[in-house]
C-alpha positions as CSV (number, residue, x, y, z in Angstrom):
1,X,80.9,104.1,36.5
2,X,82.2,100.5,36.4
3,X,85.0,101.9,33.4
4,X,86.6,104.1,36.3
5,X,86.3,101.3,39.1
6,X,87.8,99.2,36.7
7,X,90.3,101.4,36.2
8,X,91.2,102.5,39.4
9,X,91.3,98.9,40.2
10,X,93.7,98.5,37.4
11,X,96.2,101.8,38.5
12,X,96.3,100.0,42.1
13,X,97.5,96.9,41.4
14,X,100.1,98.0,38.7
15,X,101.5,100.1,41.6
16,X,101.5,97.3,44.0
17,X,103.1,94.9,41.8
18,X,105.6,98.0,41.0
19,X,105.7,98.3,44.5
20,X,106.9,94.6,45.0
21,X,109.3,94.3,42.2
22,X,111.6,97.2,43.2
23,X,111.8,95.8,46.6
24,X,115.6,94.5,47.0
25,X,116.1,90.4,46.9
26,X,117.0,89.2,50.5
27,X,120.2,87.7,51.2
28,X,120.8,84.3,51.9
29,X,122.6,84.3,55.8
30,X,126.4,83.0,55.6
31,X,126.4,79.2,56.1
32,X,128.1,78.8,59.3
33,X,126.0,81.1,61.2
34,X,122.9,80.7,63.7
35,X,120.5,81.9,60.7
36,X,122.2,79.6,58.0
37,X,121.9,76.7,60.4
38,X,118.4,77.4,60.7
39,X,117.6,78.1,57.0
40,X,119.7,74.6,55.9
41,X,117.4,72.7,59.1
42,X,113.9,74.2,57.5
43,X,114.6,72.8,53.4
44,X,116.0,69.5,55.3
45,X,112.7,68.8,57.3
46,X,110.2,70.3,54.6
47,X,106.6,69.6,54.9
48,X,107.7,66.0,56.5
49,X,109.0,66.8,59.7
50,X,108.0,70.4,60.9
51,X,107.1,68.9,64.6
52,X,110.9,67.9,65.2
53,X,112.1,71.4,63.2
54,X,109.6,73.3,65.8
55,X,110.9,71.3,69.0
56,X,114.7,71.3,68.2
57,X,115.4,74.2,65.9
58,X,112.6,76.8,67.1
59,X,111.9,76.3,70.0
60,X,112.4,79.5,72.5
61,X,115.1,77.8,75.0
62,X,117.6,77.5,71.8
63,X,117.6,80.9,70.9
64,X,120.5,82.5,70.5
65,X,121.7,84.9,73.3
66,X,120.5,82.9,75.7
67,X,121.8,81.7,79.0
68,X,121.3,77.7,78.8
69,X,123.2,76.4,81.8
70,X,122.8,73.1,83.2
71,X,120.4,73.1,86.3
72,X,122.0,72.8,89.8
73,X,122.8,69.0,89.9
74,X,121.2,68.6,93.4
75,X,117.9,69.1,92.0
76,X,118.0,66.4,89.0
77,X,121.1,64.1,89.9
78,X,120.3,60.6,92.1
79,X,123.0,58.3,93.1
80,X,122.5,54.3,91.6
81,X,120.7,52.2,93.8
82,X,121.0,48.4,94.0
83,X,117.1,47.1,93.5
84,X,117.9,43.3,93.9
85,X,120.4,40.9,92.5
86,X,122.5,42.8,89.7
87,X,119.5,45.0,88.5
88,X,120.8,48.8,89.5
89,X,118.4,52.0,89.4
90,X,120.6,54.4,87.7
91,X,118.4,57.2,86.8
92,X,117.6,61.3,87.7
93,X,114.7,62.5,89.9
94,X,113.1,62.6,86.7
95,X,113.8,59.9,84.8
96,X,113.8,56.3,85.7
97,X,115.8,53.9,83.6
98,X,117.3,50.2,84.9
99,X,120.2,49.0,84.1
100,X,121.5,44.8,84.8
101,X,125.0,44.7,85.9
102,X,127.0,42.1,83.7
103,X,127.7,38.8,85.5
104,X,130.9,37.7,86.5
105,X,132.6,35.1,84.1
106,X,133.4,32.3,86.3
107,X,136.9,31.0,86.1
């Protein structure tokens, strides 16, 4: 009994390895397409950086095919506002950065 399990063990894995070595090699996508880009960015970020690969590379809103306009510019765009003195709010409706106006040179 355990000489035919054996060997129908045996008879099933020689066919599955068969299987996978007649199986054709997969070619490589041409360099300067959306596929090629993506293949170069996975080998560049390895195991080191597959957060920033995920977020910039994978992520669903840069698939290709696509519609990525910007967003109407009345819902993120603010004009600059003076806070005090030379120090200017110059940010979005989302984000908030300052910015200091240079002084004047005095002549």
């Amino acid at each position: 009994m355990k000489m035919r399990v054996a060997a129908a063990l045996s008879i099933l894995a020689s066919w599955g390895i068969n299987a996978v070595a007649q199986q054709p090699p997969v070619p490589a996508p041409p360099p300067d397409s959306y596929e090629g880009h993506l293949a170069a960015a996975k080998r560049a970020a390895g195991f080191e950086f597959p957060g920033t690969l995920a977020r910039l590379c994978i992520a669903p809103t840069t698939a290709v095919g696509q519609n990525i306009g910007a967003a109407d510019r009345g819902l993120w765009y603010a004009e600059p506002v003076k806070v005090f003195d030379n120090l200017y709010w110059v940010g979005t409706k989302i984000h908030s950065p300052g910015r200091c106006k240079p002084a004047k040179a005095s002549s």
